[in-house]
N, C-alpha and C positions, 0 to 999 in steps of 0.2 A: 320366593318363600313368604306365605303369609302364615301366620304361627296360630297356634291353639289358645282359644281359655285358657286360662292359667288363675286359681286366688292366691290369695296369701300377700296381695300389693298394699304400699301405701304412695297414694297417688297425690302430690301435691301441687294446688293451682297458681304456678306465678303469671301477677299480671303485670304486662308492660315488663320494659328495661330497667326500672329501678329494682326488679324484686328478682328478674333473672339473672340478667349482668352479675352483680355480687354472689349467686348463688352459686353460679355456674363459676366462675374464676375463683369462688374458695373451693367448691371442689376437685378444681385441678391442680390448684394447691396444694391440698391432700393426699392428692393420688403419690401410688409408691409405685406400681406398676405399666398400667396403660392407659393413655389417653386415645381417644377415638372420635372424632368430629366430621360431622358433614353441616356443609351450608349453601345456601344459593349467595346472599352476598355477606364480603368481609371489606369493609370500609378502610382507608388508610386513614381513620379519623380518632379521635378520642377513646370509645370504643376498642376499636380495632388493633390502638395500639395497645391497650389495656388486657387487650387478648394475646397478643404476640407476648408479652413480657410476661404473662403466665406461661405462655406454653415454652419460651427461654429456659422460663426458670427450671419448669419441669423437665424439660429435655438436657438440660445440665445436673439435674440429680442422679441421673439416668433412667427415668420414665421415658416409656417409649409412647412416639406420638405421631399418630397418622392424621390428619386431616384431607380433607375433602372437599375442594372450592368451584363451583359452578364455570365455563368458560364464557358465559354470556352477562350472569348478577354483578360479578365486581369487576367494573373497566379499569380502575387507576392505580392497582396497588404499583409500586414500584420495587424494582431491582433491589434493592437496596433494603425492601421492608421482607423480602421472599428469600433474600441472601442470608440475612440474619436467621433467617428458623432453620435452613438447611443447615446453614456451617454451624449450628448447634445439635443436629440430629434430628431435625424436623422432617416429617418423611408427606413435603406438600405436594398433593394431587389434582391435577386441575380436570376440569371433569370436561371431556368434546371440546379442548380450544380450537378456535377457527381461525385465521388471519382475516382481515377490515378487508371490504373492496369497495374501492373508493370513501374509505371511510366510514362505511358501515359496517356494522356487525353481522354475518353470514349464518352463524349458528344459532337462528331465530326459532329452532321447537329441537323437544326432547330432551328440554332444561333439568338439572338435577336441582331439584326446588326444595329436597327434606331438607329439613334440619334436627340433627340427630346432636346429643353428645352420652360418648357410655365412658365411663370413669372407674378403672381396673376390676370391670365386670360386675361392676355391684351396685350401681347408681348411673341411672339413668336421665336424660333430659331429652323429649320430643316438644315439637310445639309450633311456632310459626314466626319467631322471634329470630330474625340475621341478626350478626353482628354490626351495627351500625347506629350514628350518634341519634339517627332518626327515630328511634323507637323511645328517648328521653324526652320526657316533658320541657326541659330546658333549651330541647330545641326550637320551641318555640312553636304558633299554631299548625304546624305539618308533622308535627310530632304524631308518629302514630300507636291505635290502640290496640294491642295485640296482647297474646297469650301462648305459655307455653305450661310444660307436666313435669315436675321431677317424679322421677318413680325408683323406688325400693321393692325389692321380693323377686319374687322367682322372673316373673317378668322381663328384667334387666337382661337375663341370660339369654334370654330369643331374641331382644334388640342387637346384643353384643354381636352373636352370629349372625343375625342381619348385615349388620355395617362391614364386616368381617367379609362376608363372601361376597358384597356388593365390592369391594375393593378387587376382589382375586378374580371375580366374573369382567369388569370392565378392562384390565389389564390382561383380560385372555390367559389367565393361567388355571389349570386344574386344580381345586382344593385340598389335591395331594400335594401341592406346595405351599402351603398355608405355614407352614414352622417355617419354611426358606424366607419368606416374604417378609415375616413377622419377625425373625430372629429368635422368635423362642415361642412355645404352645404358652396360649392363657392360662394364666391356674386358676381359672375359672370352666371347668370343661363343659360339655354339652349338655341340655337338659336340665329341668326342673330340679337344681342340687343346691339352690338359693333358699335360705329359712323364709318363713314366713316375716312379712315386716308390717301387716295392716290385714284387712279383709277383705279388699277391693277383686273382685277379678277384674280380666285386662286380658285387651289383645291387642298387637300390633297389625293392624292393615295398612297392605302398600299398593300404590300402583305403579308398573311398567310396563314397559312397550312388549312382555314377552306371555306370559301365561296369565300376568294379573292387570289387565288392562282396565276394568271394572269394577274391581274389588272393594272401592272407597265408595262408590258410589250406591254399588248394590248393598253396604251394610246402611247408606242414609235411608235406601226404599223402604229396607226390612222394621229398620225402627219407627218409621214414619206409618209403614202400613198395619204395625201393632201399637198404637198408640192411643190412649182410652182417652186420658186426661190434658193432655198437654206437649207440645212442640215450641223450643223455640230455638230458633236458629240466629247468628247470627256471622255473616259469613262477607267477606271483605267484596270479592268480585262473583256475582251470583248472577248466573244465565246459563241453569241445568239443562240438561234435558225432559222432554217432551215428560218423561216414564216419571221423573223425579217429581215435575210440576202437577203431573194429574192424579201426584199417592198424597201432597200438599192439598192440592185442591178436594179429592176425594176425603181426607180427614178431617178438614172442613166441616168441611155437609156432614160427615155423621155426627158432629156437637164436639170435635176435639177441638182447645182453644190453642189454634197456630200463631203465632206471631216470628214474622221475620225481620233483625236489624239487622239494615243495610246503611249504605255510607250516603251519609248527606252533603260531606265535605270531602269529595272523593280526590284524591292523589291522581287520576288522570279521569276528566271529563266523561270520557266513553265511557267509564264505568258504569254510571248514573242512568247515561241516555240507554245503557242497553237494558239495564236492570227494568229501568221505567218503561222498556216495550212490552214488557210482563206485568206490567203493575194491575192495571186492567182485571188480565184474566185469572188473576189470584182473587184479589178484592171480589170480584163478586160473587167468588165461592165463600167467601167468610173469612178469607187468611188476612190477619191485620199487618201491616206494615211501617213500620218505624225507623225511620231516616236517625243517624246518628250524626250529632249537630255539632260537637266539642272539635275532634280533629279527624285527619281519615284514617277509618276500621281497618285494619289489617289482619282482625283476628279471624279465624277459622275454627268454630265452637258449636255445638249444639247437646241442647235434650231433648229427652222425650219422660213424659209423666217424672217417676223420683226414685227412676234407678240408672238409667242409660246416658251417657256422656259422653262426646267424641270432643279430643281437641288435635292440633296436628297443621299440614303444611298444606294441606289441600282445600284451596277455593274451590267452590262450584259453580266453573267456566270451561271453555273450551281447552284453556292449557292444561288446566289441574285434572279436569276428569276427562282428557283424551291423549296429552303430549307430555306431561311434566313428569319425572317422576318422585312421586311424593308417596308423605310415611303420617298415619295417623294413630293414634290410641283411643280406643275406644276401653271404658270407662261402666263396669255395673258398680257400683255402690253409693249407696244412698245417701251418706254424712258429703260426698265429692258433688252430687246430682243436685243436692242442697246447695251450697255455697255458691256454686257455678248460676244456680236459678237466683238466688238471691242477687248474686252480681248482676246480672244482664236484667232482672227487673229494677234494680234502680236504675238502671243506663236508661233502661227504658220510661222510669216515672223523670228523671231529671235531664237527660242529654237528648233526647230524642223528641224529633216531631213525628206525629203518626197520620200518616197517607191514608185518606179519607176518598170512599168511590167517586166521591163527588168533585174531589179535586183532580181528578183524571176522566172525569165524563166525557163522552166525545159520543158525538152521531156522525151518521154518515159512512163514505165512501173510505173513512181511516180505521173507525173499528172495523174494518169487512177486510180490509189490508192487513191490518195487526191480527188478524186473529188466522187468516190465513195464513199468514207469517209461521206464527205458532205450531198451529196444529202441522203442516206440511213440510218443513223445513226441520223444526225441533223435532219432531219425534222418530226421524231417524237419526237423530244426533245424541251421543256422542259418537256412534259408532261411523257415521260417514267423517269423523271430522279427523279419525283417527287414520283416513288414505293421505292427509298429507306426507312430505318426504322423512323417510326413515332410514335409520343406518344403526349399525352398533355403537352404542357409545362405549367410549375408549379412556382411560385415564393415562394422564400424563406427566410424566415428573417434571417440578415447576422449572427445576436445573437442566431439563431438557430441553425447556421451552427458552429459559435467559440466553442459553449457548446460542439457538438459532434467529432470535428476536435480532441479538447484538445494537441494540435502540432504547431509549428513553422507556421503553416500559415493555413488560414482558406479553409475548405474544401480543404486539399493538394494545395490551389495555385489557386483553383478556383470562388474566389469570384469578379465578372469584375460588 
């Protein structure tokens, strides 16, 4: 389900953990109704437990609360932190757990990587912020730099039935059991029946492995290949494909000013080296490039000219726009298209160094390697990359998982 335009939103931009964490935990606070969450990971740390004792609290008023935890993002929670939200009415879902062989993790593609929170239908939070103590600056320089969306208005209600049927579809149930699953219909029912709360229109795009395997990707082409004035993306693990790099490139040359922030100080090495096999043959189309130098990027962001804005869970790499599945918002209005450019030009006048053609020059037998690289390889990708192993992903109750674990941590480690 990838949903319709919709206006009438007010789309608000929280950056980092200080400005989501609080936002998100008082409005579950508030909730009288339903809570609803999805994440890749949930930390047994500071954080994490800051989240559990919300959602205690709520599921002791008697708000009902589903959440959604990746089988691969969070290896440690324990027995003990999982026991507590069930035996209060916590309904935890662990998304493909796999058992370790020999210690490793098995369920390596087809990660549930959104992070969604809808809060009894009427407030929304997409973005790219887990729960974990690593997204705080007081974590210190690994602390990373991320971004997530509250959103108000009609909006909310196509996210809500998003998360809604993502739940009833993994568990194999037909949506004609949606009130059994739920214990009772949203009184928020389907459809555009949310007042007006801003003037932003908004759409929710997702990707999965079923009918919307390119959805995220093809809405970057479309804003990229209508873009008069300006591009700037900045996106945590970036090595698109071929289609995406040549609508960048081609924007370029026709005098559009692209700039892309990427991580300088990348949370795993590979990142950098693979980004930097593209460096090359961006740069000499015109697309500028700037390394983000403070801590590493996690965010998932972009504009185009001073209307279009996507924020959300989807990197542009091989997991994100072939295996993961992730949830974005994409963003027309101009006061959000604003702020969001304002923010990422100062990152870019102060935190960032900018990759110059000439600090990536290279003659010889290595450009003629890189560049075949590129063209031959990327530009059937992401779609060749999408024949790795597939199956249905399945949710599983975390009470199902402790019974059979019967060990120091559920499902070996992987309950996210």
């Amino acid at each position: 389900m990838n949903g319709r335009w919709v206006g009438g939103n007010l789309v608000t931009l929280l950056i980092n953990g200080e400005a989501f964490f609080p936002r998100v935990f008082e409005c579950i606070a508030a909730a009288e109704r339903e809570v609803l969450l999805e994440t890749f990971i949930l930390f047994e740390d500071k954080v994490g437990r800051a989240l559990q004792v919300a959602l205690l609290t709520a599921a002791r008023r008697g708000v009902q609360v589903d959440i959604t935890i990746d089988g691969y993002g969070s290896p440690d929670l324990s027995p003990a932190f999982i026991l507590a939200l069930t035996q209060a009415g916590v309904r935890v879902h662990v998304f493909d757990p796999s058992p370790r062989l020999w210690g490793y993790r098995t369920n390596l593609f087809r990660r549930m990587h959104r992070k969604i929170v809808v809060i009894d239908g009427t407030r929304a939070f997409v973005g790219g912020i887990n729960y974990s103590a690593d997204h705080l600056a007081d974590f210190g320089p690994t602390a990373k730099q991320d971004y997530s969306v509250e959103i108000e208005g009609p909006l909310v209600t196509q996210i809500q039935d998003y998360a809604m049927t993502q739940l009833l579809i993994a568990q194999r149930q037909p949506p004609s059991l949606r009130h059994r699953l739920f214990g009772r219909a949203p009184e928020v029912p389907q459809g555009n029946t949310l007042p007006a709360a801003g003037t932003a229109e908004a759409l929710l795009v997702t990707r999965d492995n079923r009918e919307h395997g390119s959805d995220i990707e093809r809405h970057y082409r479309i804003a990229i290949r209508g873009a008069r004035q300006r591009i700037i993306i900045a996106n945590a693990y970036f090595f698109p494909g071929y289609r995406l790099l040549r609508q960048l490139r081609r924007a370029a040359r026709r005098g559009v000013d692209v700039s892309l922030i990427l991580q300088g100080e990348p949370d795993m090495p590979i990142v950098k080296i693979a980004a930097g096999l593209l460096y090359h043959h961006l740069l000499e189309a015109g697309v500028k490039i700037y390394e983000y130098q403070e801590r590493p990027l996690h965010g998932k962001v972009a504009l185009t000219d001073d209307e279009w804005s996507t924020v959300g869970s989807s990197n542009l790499d091989p997991l994100s726009l072939s295996l993961n599945l992730e949830a974005n918002v994409i963003i027309k209005d101009r006061a959000f298209n604003r702020g969001l450019a304002e923010h990422l030009e100062l990152l870019i006048q102060k935190s960032c160094k900018q990759i110059l053609l000439r600090d990536v020059a290279e003659t010889g037998i290595w450009v003629s390697l890189r560049s075949f690289f590129v063209f031959h390889l990327l530009r059937r990708y992401p779609a060749w990359f999408g024949w790795l192993p597939a199956h249905t992903p399945r949710l599983t109750p975390a009470e199902k998982l402790m019974t059979e674990a019967g060990s120091d941590h559920v499902n070996e480690g992987q309950v996210s």
